[in-house]
C-alpha positions in Angstrom: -47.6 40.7 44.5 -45.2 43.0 42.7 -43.6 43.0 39.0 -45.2 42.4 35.5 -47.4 39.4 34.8 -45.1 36.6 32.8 -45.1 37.1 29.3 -46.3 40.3 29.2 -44.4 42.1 26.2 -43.6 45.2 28.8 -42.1 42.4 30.9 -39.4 41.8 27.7 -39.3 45.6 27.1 -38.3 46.0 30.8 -35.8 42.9 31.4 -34.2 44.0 28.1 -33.6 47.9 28.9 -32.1 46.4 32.6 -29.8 44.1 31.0 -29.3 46.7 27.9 -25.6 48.0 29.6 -23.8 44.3 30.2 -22.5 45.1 26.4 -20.8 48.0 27.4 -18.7 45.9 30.2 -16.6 44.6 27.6 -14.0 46.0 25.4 -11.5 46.0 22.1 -12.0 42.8 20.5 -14.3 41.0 22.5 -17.5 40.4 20.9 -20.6 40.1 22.9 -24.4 38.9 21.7 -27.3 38.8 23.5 -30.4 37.0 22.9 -32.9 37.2 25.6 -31.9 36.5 28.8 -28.5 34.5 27.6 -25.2 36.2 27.0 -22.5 34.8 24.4 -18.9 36.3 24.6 -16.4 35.3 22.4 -12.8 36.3 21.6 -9.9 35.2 18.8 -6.7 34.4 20.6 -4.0 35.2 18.8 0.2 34.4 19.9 -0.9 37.4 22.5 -1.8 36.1 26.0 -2.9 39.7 26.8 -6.0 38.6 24.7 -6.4 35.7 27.1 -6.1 38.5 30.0 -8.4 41.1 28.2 -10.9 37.9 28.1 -10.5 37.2 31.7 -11.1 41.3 32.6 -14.4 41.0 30.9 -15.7 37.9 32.9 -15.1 39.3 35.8 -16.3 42.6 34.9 -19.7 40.3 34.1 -19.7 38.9 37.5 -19.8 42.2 39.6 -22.0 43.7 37.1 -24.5 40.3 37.8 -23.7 40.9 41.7 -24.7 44.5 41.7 -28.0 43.6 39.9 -28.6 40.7 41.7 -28.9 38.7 38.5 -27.6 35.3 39.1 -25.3 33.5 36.4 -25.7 30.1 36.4 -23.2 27.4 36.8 -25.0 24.8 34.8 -25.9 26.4 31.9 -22.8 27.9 31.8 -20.3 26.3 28.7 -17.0 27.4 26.8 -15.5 26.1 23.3 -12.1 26.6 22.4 -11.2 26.3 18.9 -7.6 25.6 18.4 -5.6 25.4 15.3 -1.6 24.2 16.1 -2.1 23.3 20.0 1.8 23.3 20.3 2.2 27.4 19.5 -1.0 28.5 21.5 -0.7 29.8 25.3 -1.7 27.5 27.5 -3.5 30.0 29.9 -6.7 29.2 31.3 -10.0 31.6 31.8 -12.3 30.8 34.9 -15.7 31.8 35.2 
């Protein structure tokens, strides 16, 4: 048996210093809050589809980081909102996860 009994504070102290750099993955003016082990990234979209782009550099940025830690992101528990305004002058341009 290896690892830190479950709910063991050093077992929060640890998990949180090895997630501590999945902030730095994204950048400009994508905002990114953690709260134990979930993520929540969020971004306005403005007329500019680089946003959109910018956005889609950060998720995938996520994905190899959760690859090369072997952290799994999970399909399920995995949502999006998308707030729109005027429908008819906003980019159309999807995101994927």
């Amino acid at each position: 048996m290896s690892g830190v009994p479950q709910g063991c504070v050093l077992g929060l102290l640890l998990f949180l210093l090895y997630i501590n750099d999945v902030v730095d993955l994204f950048s400009g003016a994508v905002h990114v809050k953690l709260y134990a082990d979930d993520i929540k990234v969020s971004l306005e979209i403005g007329e500019d589809a680089d946003d959109i782009e910018e956005l889609q550099r950060g998720i995938d940025r996520l994905s190899v980081w959760a690859d090369t830690w072997q952290m799994t992101l999970v399909d399920d528990k995995t949502m999006h909102l998308r707030v729109l305004l005027d429908c008819a002058n906003r980019c159309q341009k999807q995101c994927t996860i």
